[in-house]
C-alpha positions in Angstrom: 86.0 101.4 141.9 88.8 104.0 141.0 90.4 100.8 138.6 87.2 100.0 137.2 86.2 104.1 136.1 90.4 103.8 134.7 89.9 100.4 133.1 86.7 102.0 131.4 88.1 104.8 130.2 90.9 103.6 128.6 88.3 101.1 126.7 86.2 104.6 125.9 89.7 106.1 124.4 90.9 103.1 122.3 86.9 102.9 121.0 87.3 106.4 120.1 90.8 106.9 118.4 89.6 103.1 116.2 86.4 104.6 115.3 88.5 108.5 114.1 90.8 106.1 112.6 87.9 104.5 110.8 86.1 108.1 109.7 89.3 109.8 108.5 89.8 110.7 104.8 92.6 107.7 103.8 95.5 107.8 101.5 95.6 105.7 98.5 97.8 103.3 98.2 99.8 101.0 95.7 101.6 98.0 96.6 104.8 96.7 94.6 107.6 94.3 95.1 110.8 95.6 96.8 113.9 96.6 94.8 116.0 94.2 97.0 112.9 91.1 96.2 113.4 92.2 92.1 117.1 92.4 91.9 117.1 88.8 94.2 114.9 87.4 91.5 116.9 89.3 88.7 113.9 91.4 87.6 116.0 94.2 86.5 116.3 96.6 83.4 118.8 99.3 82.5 117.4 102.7 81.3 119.4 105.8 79.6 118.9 108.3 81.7 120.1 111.4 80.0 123.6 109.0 78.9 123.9 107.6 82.4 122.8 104.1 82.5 120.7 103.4 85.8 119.1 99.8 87.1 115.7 99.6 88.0 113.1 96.7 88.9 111.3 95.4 85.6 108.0 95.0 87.2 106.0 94.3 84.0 108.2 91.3 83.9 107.6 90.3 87.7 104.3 90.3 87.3 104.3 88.2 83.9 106.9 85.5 84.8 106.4 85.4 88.8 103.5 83.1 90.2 103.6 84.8 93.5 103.3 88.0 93.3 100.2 89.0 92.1 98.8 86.8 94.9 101.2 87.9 97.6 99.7 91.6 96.6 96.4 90.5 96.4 96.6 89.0 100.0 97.6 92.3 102.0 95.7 94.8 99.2 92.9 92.4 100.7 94.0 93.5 104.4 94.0 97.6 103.4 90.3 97.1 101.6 89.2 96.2 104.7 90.4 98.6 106.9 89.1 101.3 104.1 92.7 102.0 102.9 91.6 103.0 98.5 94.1 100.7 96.4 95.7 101.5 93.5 96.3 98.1 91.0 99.9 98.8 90.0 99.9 95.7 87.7 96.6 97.4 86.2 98.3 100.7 85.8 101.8 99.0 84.1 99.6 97.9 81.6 98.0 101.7 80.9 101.4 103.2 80.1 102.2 100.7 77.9 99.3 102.1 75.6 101.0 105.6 76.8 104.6 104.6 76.4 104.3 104.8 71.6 103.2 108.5 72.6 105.8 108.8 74.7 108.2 108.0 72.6 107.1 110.3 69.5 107.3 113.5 71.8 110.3 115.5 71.4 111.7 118.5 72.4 110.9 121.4 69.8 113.8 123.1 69.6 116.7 120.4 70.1 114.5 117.3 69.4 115.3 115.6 72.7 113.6 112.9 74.2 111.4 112.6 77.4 114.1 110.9 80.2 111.7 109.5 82.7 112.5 106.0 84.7 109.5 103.1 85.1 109.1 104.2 88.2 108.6 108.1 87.7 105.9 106.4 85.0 104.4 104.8 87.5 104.2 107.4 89.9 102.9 109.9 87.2 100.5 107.8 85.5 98.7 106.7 89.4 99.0 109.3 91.4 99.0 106.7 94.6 99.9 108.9 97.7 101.8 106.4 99.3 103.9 103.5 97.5 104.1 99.9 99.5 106.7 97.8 99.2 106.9 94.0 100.3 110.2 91.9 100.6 110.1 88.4 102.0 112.1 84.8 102.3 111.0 81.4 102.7 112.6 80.0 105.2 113.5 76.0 106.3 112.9 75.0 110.0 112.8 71.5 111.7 108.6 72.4 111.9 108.4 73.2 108.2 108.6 76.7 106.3 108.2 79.7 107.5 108.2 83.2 105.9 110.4 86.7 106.8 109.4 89.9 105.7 109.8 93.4 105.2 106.8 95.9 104.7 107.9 99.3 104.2 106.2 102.6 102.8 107.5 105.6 101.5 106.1 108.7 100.4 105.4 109.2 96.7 106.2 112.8 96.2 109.6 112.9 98.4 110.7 109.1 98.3 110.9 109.5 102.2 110.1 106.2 104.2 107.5 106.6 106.5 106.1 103.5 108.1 107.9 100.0 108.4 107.1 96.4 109.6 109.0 93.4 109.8 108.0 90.0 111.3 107.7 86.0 110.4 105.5 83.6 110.1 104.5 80.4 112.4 106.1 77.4 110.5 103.6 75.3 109.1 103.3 72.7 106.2 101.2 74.7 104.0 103.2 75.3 100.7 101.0 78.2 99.9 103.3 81.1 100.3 100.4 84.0 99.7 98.4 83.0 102.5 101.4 82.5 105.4 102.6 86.3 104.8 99.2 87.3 104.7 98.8 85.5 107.9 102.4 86.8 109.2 101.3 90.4 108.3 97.9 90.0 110.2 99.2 90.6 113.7 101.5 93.7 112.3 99.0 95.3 109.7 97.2 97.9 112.0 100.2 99.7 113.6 101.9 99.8 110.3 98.6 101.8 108.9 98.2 104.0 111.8 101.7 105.0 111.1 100.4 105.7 107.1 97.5 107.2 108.8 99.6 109.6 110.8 101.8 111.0 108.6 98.6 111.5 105.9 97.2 113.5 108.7 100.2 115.3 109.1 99.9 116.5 105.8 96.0 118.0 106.2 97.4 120.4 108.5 100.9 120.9 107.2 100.8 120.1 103.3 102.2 118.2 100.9 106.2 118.3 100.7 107.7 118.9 97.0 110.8 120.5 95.5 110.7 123.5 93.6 113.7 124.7 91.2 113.3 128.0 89.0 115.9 128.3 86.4 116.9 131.0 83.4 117.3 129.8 80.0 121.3 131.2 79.3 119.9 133.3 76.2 117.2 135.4 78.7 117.5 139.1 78.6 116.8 139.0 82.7 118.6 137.6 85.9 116.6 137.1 89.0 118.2 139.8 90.9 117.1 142.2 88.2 114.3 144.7 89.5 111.0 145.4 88.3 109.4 148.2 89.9 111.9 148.4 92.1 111.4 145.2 93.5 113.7 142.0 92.7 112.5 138.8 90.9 113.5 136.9 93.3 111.2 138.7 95.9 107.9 138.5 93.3 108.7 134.5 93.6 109.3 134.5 97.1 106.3 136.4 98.0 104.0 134.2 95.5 104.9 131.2 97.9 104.5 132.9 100.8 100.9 133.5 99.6 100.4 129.9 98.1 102.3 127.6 100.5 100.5 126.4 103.2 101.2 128.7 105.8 103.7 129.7 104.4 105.8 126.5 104.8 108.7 125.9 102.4 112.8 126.9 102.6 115.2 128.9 100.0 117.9 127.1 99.6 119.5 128.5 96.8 118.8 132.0 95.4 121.1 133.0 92.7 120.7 135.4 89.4 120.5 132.2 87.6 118.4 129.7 90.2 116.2 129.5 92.7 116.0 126.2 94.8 112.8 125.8 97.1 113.0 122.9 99.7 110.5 121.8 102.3 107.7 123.1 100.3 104.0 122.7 101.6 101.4 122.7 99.0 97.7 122.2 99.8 96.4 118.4 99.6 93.7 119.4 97.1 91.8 122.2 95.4 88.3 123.9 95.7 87.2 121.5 93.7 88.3 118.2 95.9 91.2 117.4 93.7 94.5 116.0 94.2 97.7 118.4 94.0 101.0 117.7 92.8 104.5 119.3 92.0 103.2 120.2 88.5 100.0 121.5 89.2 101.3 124.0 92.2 104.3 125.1 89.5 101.7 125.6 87.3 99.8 128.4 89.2 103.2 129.9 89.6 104.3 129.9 85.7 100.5 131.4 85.2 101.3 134.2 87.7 104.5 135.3 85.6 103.2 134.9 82.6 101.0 138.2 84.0 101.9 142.3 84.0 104.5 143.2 84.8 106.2 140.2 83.7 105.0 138.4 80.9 107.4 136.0 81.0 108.1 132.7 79.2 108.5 129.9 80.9 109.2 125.7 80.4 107.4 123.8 83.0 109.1 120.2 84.0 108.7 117.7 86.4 110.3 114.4 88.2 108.1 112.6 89.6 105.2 113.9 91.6 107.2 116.1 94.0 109.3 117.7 91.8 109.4 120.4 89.6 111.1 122.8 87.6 110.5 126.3 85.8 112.9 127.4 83.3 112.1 131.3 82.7 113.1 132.8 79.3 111.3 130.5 76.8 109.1 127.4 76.4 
């Protein structure tokens, strides 16, 4: 009798952590090919990145040249809709900042006429706003029973680039030549885990916040330091007592605090606002540049990001 109450509870607690699982509020997601996948395929462009030349994935030209991919993301998207993970299309939103990117290109810097220096995947990033980004690696492989298929499902935060869930498996061989539908099977058996860890650390951030970067900076032709005083009070303290009061709970770390910079780390920003909307790097620095825009400051400011999780103020001027 004692097993039987112990076997039924344990069904009662799986039943109940499936159907929280089920009710909770759910990340959204977007799904793209792996850096290691493009560069084995030789999708891969160069960008100038303020005179440094960096390689990235050309995923416009995956998607256009590539039969499988759309497929193969269509197949475990299909997985996520089901479980009630929201899905962001990223082919969909490749094409959206092309119509972006001649706008893009005609913005310049008002003072020094420089350019906007932003990779395709900081685009990507901006323009969808996915909370987490997905992304799938896998091999055909040979065997004496037919093909079978490897592969690598990892996920990574979009604001701080830190990975966060990861799966890895293969596929029963088989004859079937139709690669979609054997790593869709493959992933089957691996998919729930892997969202419960997505699940997890989402969660985390209800009751923790969001994690960004914050960098304040002095244009060198300021009249100010951030160790002057106002009111005999430092700069630097106004700032650091603005995130104690906007952070949440007053979650983030001062790394570097110079007349010239301030570095936050580790910084916890609210999910959304009143009004149910999402929160990123820009719109939290923006609440701040507002604030010392006001008595007794009035100060200019420049407001940039990188990225979702990143941003920086440069005090002194826009």
């Amino acid at each position: 009798m004692r097993a039987l109450r112990s076997t039924f509870t344990a069904i009662l607690l799986i039943v109940f952590s499936i159907q929280s699982f089920g009710q909770a509020k759910k990340p959204t997601l977007m799904i793209l090919p792996s850096d290691n996948w493009c560069n084995q395929r030789y999708f891969m462009t160069e960008f100038n990145n303020q005179g440094t030349k960096v390689k990235v994935p050309d995923y416009k030209t995956a998607f256009q040249e590539d039969t499988e991919i759309g497929q193969v993301i269509s197949k475990i998207g299909s997985l996520m809709i089901d479980r009630g993970f929201p899905l962001k299309d990223a082919e969909q939103e490749l094409k959206n900042i092309e119509v972006r990117a001649a706008e893009d290109n005609m913005t310049e810097s008002r003072k020094t006429g420089s350019t906007i220096a932003e990779s395709p995947l900081d685009k990507l990033k901006n323009r969808a706003k996915a909370d987490i980004l997905i992304q799938i690696w896998w091999k055909v492989n040979k065997t004496d029973n037919g093909k079978s298929v490897s592969f690598i499902l990892e996920a990574f935060d979009a604001y701080t680039s830190k990975r966060i869930a990861s799966s890895t498996g293969n596929s029963k061989p088989s004859n079937k030549e139709i690669v979609p539908e054997m790593l869709q099977q493959a992933i089957l058996s691996s998919i729930d885990p892997f969202l419960l860890q997505l699940q997890s650390h989402f969660d985390d951030m209800f009751t923790k916040g969001r994690e960004i970067q914050l960098t304040i900076k002095r244009w060198d032709n300021w009249d100010k330091y951030f160790d002057d005083e106002i009111n005999n009070k430092e700069i630097t303290d106004y700032i650091n007592d603005w995130m104690q009061n906007n952070c949440v709970n007053g979650r983030f770390s001062m790394s570097d605090a110079t007349e010239n910079i301030i570095r936050f780390e580790q910084v916890r920003i609210p999910l959304y606002n009143k009004n149910n909307q999402a929160i990123d790097a820009r719109q939290f620095a923006r609440d701040l540049q507002k604030y010392l825009k006001t008595t007794p400051f009035n100060f200019d400011s420049k407001l940039l990001t990188r990225g979702l999780g990143e941003a920086i103020l440069i005090i002194g001027e826009k």
